[in-house]
N, C-alpha and C positions, 0 to 999 in steps of 0.2 A: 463238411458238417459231420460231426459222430453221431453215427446213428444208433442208438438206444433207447429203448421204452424203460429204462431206471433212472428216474431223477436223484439229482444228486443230494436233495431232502425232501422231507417227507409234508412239505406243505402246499395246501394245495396249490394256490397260484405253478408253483415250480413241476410237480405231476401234470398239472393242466399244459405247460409251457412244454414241457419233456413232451408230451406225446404230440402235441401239435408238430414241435420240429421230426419226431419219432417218422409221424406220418406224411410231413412233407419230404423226409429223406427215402422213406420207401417209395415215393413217387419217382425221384429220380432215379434211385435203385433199380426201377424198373424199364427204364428208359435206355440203361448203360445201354450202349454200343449197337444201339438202334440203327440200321440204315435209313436215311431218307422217306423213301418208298418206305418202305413197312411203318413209319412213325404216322404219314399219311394216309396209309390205308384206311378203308370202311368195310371191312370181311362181313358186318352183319345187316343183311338185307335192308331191315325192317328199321335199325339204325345209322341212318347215310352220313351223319354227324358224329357219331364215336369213332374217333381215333384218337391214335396215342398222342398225334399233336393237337388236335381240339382238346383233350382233357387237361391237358398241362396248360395250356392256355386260358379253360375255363376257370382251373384251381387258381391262378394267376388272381385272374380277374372278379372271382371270387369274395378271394380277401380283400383284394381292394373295394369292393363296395360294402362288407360287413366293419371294412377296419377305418377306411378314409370316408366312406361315402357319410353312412350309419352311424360308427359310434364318434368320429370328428368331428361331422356336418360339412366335409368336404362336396361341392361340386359334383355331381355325377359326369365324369369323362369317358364312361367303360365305352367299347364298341357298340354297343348293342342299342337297336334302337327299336322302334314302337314296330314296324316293320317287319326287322327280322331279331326279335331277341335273342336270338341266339350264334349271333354272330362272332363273337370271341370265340365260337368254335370254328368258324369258316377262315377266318381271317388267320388261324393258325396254319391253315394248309399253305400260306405263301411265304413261313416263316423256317429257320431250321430247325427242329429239334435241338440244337447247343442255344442258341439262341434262347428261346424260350426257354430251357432250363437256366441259363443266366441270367433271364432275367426273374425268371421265378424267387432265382435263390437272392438276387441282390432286393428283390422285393423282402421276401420274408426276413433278411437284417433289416431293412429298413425297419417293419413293422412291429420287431422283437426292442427297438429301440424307443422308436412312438410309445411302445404303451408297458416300457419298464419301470415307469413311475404311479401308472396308474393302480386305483385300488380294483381291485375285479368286481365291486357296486358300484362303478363309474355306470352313469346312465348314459346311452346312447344320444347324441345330438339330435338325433332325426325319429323321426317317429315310424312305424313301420303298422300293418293292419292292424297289430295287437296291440300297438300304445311303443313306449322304449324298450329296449334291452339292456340288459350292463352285459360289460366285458367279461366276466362268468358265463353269461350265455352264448355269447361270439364265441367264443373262445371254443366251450362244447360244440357248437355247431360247424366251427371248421374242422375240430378231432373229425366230429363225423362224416362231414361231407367228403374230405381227402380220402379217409377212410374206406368208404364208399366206392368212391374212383379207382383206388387202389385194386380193390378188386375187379374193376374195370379194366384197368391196364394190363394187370394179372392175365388176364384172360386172352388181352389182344396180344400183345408179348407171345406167350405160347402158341397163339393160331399163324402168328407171324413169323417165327424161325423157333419153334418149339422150346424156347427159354422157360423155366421154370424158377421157380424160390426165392428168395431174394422177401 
């Protein structure tokens, strides 16, 4: 994937589309050449759940509920159950790091194909507390949420073997 925050024109659907992959590529940017061990760690006390493979794992599974669950009306399949919601974080620790970026990335083509037809007022199939969302909104909300993470990883990366940039 080319990673660049400059679309290739200037409307928005394609700016909205550019930064989503911008920030899905910096997720894995940040990842490069992770060991094992360090992609699994938990360095912060108070967070026994942030690591670098729980968040690739979460951003995963993310999409998939804003993109198949939400605005399809796809079945809910994610891990996570009433129990332990947040289990697409746990269930990362048994997985590799290549793995889970393979399959991150073979998700985001899939989901870049799902919804290249759609208009961005597509309303969401499913209803959520606030009523629907269109694909304008998904869309800002995983900019951000990747986003977000990113400087998550950011930080575990560098406490992990001092990696910066990227």
């Amino acid at each position: 994937m080319n990673r660049t925050d400059y679309p290739t024109s200037w409307d928005e659907r394609t700016m909205l589309l550019t930064f989503l992959d911008y920030t899905r590529a910096t997720a894995r940017a940040k990842c490069e050449g992770i060991c094992e061990d360090d992609a699994r760690s938990a360095p912060l006390p108070g967070s026994p759940l942030t690591t670098m493979s729980g968040l690739i794992s979460h951003l995963r599974w993310v999409e998939y509920y804003w993109i198949e669950v939400m605005l399809l009306g796809g079945e809910d399949e994610g891990p996570w159950t009433e129990e332990d919601p947040d289990r697409e974080m746990r269930v990362a620790l048994d997985v590799s790091i290549a793995t889970l970026l393979e399959e991150y990335d073979a998700q985001a083509e899939k989901y870049r194909q799902l919804i290249a037809e759609l208009d961005l007022d597509t309303p969401s199939k499913r209803e959520g507390k606030s009523g629907t969302f269109t694909l304008r909104w998904i869309l800002h909300h995983l900019i951000e949420e990747t986003a977000r993470h990113n400087g998550h990883l950011d930080i575990l990366r560098e406490l992990a073997d001092g990696t910066t940039g990227s």
